[in-house]
C-alpha positions, 0 to 999 in steps of 0.5 A: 507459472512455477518459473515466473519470478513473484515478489509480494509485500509481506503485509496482511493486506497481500494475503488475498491476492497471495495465497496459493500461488503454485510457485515460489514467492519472495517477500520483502518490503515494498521498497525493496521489491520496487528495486529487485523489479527494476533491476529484473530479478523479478518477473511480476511483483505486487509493490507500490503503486508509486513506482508504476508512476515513476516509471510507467515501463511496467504492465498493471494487471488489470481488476486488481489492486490494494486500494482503499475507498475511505479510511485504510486502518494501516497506512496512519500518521500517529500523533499527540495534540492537534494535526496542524501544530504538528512540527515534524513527521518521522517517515517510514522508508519502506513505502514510497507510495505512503511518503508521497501521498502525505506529502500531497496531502500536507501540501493540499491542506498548507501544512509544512510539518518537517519530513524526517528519515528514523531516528531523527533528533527530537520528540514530543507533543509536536512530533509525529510518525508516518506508519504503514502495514502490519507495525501500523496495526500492532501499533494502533491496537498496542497504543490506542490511548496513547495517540491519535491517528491520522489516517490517509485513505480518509484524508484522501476520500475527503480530498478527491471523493476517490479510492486511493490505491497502494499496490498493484501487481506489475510485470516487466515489458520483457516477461512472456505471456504476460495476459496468461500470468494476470489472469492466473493472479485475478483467478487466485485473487477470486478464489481467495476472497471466495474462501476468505475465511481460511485466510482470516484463520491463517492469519490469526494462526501465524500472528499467534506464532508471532505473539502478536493480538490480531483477532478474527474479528478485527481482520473480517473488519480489515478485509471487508471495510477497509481494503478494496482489491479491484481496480476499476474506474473509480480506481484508476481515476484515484491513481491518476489524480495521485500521479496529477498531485505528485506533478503538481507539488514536484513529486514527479516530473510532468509527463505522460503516463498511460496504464498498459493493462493485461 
């Protein structure tokens, strides 16, 4: 296990399914593991679920993701005034599966707000901004008064009545023993969420490093109620409706995908 080649998102959200792997891991945001996965410097990587959709040449260990099955807390659209008078939404590029998600969402509901990259021209009340993992978190408990929050697991529950998943581990078609590797990372998955406690202490520890506000409480909450790590039917059928959506509004090209699990 010590040679497979593990990238992982750096978020909170990863920390169960992360914690304890006997190797080395690299970390980095999603986009960028999506592109390093592809181009085969890496062996397995915990990225976004989109990039499964796009191309489905991967291997999904199976039982496990980051899925949410109502709201998710860090994957919100922040905003002044009423959703729908919204004019344009700044994107974060980190996350393709945040960005095609609001665009499903925006065009099931008949919204047609402006998709802009950072620092776009233009603020105020009719300006809003896609934000996603752990700068989603500090910027809800940092702003609370400031703006409302739109979030997208919930819209999405509201939307399908399914869990929404956001990352999976995927291993490249090329990695031996691939069945050994996705039982190892549900083994450390179980292990983790079996000692939750010790990761919600780690995370405070480190976010106190980083003068960053994140209270025990406020992760027993994030880990609990908000984050689902399993990936069964209902899970499945959520990504599934997600990659339907995506064909349906020009996201992705029609065709079929199966999920190869081990």
């Amino acid at each position: 296990m010590k040679s497979v080649r593990v990238g992982c998102v750096k978020y909170l959200n990863a920390r169960p399914l992360i914690r304890g792997w006997p190797g080395n891991v690299e970390f980095d945001h999603p986009s960028a593991l999506c592109q390093r996965l592809a181009k085969g410097q890496l062996d397995v990587a915990l990225v976004s679920s989109f990039e499964f959709l796009r191309n489905p040449i991967y291997r999904i260990v199976d039982d496990i993701s980051i899925s949410s099955d109502g709201p998710v807390y860090s994957v919100v659209v922040a905003h002044r005034g009423e959703f729908s008078k919204i004019e344009e939404i700044e994107l974060d590029p980190a996350s393709e599966t945040a960005v095609n998600l609001l665009r499903c969402l925006l065009a099931e509901l008949g919204l047609t707000p402006r998709l802009s990259g950072r620092n776009s021209e233009g603020a105020g009340l009719h300006r809003a901004r896609l934000i996603i993992g752990d700068q989603a978190i500090s910027f809800r408990q940092n702003h609370a008064g400031e703006f409302q929050f739109w979030d997208l697991g919930e819209q999405w529950k509201k939307l399908t009545e399914l869990p929404f998943v956001y990352a999976l581990w995927l291993i490249r078609p090329d990695v031996p023993d691939a069945k050994s590797i996705a039982q190892r990372l549900r083994g450390l998955r179980d292990e983790n969420l079996a000692d939750i406690q010790v990761i919600l202490s780690d995370a405070v520890a480190d976010a106190a490093d980083k003068k960053q506000e994140i209270t025990q409480e406020f992760l027993d909450r994030y880990y609990n109620e908000h984050l689902r790590f399993g990936f069964g039917t209902r899970e499945k059928q959520g990504l599934q409706t997600f990659a339907d959506l995506c064909t349906k509004h020009g996201v992705l090209p029609k065709r079929v995908r199966e999920f190869s699990l081990v």
